[in-house]
N, C-alpha and C positions, 0 to 999 in steps of 0.2 A: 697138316695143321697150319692156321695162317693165323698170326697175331694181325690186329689193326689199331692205328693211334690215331691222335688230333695234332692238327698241325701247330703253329706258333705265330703270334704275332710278330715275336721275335726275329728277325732275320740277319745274317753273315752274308756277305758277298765280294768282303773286301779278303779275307783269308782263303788263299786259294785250297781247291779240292784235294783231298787225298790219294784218291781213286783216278787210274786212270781211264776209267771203262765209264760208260754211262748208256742210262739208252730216254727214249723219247716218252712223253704222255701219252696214253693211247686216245684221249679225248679235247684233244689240243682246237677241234672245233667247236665244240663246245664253249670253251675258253671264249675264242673269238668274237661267239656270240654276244657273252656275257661284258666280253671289252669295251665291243662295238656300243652295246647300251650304256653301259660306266660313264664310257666319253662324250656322252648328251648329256652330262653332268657337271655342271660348276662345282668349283670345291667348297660352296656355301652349303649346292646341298649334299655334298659330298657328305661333311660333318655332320649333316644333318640325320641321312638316310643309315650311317654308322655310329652314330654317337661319341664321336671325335673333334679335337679341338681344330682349330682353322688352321692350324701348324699342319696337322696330321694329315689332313684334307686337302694342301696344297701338296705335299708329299705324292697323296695317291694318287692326284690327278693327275702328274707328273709322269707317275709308275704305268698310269693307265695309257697316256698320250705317248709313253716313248716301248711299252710293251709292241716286241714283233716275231714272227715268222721266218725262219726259221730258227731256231731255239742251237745253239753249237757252244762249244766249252767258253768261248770267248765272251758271251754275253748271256750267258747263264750257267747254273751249278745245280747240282744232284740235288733235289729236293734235300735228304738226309742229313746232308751238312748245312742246306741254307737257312733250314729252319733254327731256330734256337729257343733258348725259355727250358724250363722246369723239365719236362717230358727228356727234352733232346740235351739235357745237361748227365740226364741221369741215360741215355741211350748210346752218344760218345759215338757218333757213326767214322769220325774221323779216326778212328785208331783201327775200324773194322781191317782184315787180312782183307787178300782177296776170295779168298775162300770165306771166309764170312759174308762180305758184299755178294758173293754167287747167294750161297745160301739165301739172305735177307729179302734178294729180288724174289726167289719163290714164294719166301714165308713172312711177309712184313708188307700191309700195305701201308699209306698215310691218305687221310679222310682230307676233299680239301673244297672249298666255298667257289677256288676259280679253275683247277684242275680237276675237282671230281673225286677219283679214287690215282696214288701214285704210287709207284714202287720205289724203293730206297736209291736210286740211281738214276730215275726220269728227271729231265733238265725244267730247271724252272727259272723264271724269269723274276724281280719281285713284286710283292703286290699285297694288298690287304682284303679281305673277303673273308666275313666270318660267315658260316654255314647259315648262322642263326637270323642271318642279314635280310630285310621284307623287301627285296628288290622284285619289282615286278618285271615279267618277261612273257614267252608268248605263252609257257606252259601253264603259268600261275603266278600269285599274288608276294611268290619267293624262292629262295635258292630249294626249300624242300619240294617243294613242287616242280623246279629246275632240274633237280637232280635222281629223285626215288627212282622212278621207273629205268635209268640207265646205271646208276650204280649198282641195285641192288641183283641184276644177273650180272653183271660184271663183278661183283664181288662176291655172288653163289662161284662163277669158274673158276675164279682165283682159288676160291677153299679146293674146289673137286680137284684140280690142278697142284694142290700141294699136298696132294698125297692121303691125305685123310680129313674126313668129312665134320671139321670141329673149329670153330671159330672163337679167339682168346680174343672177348672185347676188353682192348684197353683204351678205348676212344672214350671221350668226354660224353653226355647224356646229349650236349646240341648237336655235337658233331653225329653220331651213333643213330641221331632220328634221321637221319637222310637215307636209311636204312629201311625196306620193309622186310624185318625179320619173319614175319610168315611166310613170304617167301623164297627163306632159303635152307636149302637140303642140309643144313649142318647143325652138327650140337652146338651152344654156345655157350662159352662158359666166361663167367665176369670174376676178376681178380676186384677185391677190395681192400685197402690198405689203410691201417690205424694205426695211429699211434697215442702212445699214453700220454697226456695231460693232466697233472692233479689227481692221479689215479685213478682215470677212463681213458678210455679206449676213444680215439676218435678221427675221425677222418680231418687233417689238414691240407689244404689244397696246396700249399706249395711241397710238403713231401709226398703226398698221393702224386700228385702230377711226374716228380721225379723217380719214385718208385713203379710209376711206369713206365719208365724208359727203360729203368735198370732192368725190369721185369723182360722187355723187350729183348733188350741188349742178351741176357742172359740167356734166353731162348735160341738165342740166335749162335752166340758163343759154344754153348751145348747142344747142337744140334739136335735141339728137343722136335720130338713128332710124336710122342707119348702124351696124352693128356693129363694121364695118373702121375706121372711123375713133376706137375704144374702141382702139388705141393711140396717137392722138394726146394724150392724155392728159397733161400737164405742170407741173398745178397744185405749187404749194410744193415743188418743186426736184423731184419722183418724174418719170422717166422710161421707156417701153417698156423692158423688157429681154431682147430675144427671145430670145436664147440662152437663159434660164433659164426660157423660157414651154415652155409643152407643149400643142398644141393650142388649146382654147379655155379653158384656163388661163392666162391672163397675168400674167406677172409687170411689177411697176412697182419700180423701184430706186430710193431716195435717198442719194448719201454724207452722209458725217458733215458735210461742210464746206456743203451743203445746208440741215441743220437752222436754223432759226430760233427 
């Protein structure tokens, strides 16, 4: 069973890594690709083509122009810890054993706009690239057309590879289209997370996003490879709530009197 997330715009690279093990992107040419076009960009239209302010855009251009080959602890870090934000607040990759970082390399990928698909321990440089980004390149008019045809066997071997044939989307809906799910041999099943407001139930993005992590986390902790048991689920007060699941949609509820 392999869980998959979204990455973060958020980024760490000044607290060093936990782990002392790491290993490489498998699509680092890719990357390159994508660098190489980036850097025939000014950071006017940098801002422009990402919807960022000029701050932001003199940042990336920067990230873009000093991005290099090869990738080694000293000027880069495990994806897992470099990412941050909501997802990777509630994921906590920096406390992993190392027995959990093994585990997580099989069963945890992360979805990503300039590496493709990573595994919790592939070295990353920094950078900004959201999946959803309309960069034109030689495949097509954007990163989905950049990336479908090579993520999506690459992430069918990743599932056949972790032992059982079942796929836990917890990636975001932009990140998760770079995916052609018709093409892949596995079940998929989608966690949804609610929480009460004004007494409804409803999906917030800042605890969804977090309760995906933890969702992660927790899989990973419990060496979960059973999918039946992805309703045992109970971290930080969210519970199964089957009545409002649908198939291998599940919903996870938390009341208000839950929050922390």
């Amino acid at each position: 069973m392999l869980s998959v997330i979204s990455p973060a715009k958020t980024l760490d690279f000044e607290t060093p890594a936990t782990s002392a093990t790491h290993s490489q992107p498998d699509f680092l040419d890719h990357s390159q690709q994508l660098i190489d076009i980036l850097r025939n960009y000014s950071p006017q239209q940098l801002s422009e083509l990402m919807s960022i302010s000029d701050k932001l855009a003199g940042l990336n251009a920067a990230r873009f122009g000093e991005w290099q080959l090869p990738f080694t602890p000293a000027n880069a870090k495990p994806a897992a810890q470099a990412f941050q934000g909501d997802v990777y607040t509630g994921l906590e990759a920096a406390s992993f054993s190392d027995d959990d970082n093994a585990f997580a390399q099989r069963h945890l990928r992360i979805l990503s706009g300039l590496y493709g698909l990573l595994r919790p321990l592939d070295l990353i440089q920094p950078y900004r690239l959201e999946m959803g980004t309309r960069l034109p390149n030689p495949a097509g008019k954007d990163l989905y057309a950049f990336w479908r045809d090579t993520l999506t066997p690459a992430l069918d071997q990743a599932i056949a590879e972790s032992g059982s044939k079942v796929l836990v989307n917890l990636a975001s809906n932009e990140y998760f289209k770079s995916i052609d799910t018709k093409r892949l041999d596995a079940r998929i099943i989608t966690p949804v997370f609610k929480d009460e407001k004004n007494g409804q139930f409803k999906i917030i993005s800042f605890y969804a996003k977090k309760a995906r992590g933890l969702m992660a986390a927790w899989m990973i902790r419990e060496r979960l490879n059973d999918p039946e048991a992805l309703t045992q689920f109970d971290v930080a007060g969210y519970a199964f709530n089957p009545a409002m699941s649908d198939g291998d949609t599940l919903v996870f509820t938390r009341s208000e009197s839950q929050v922390s």
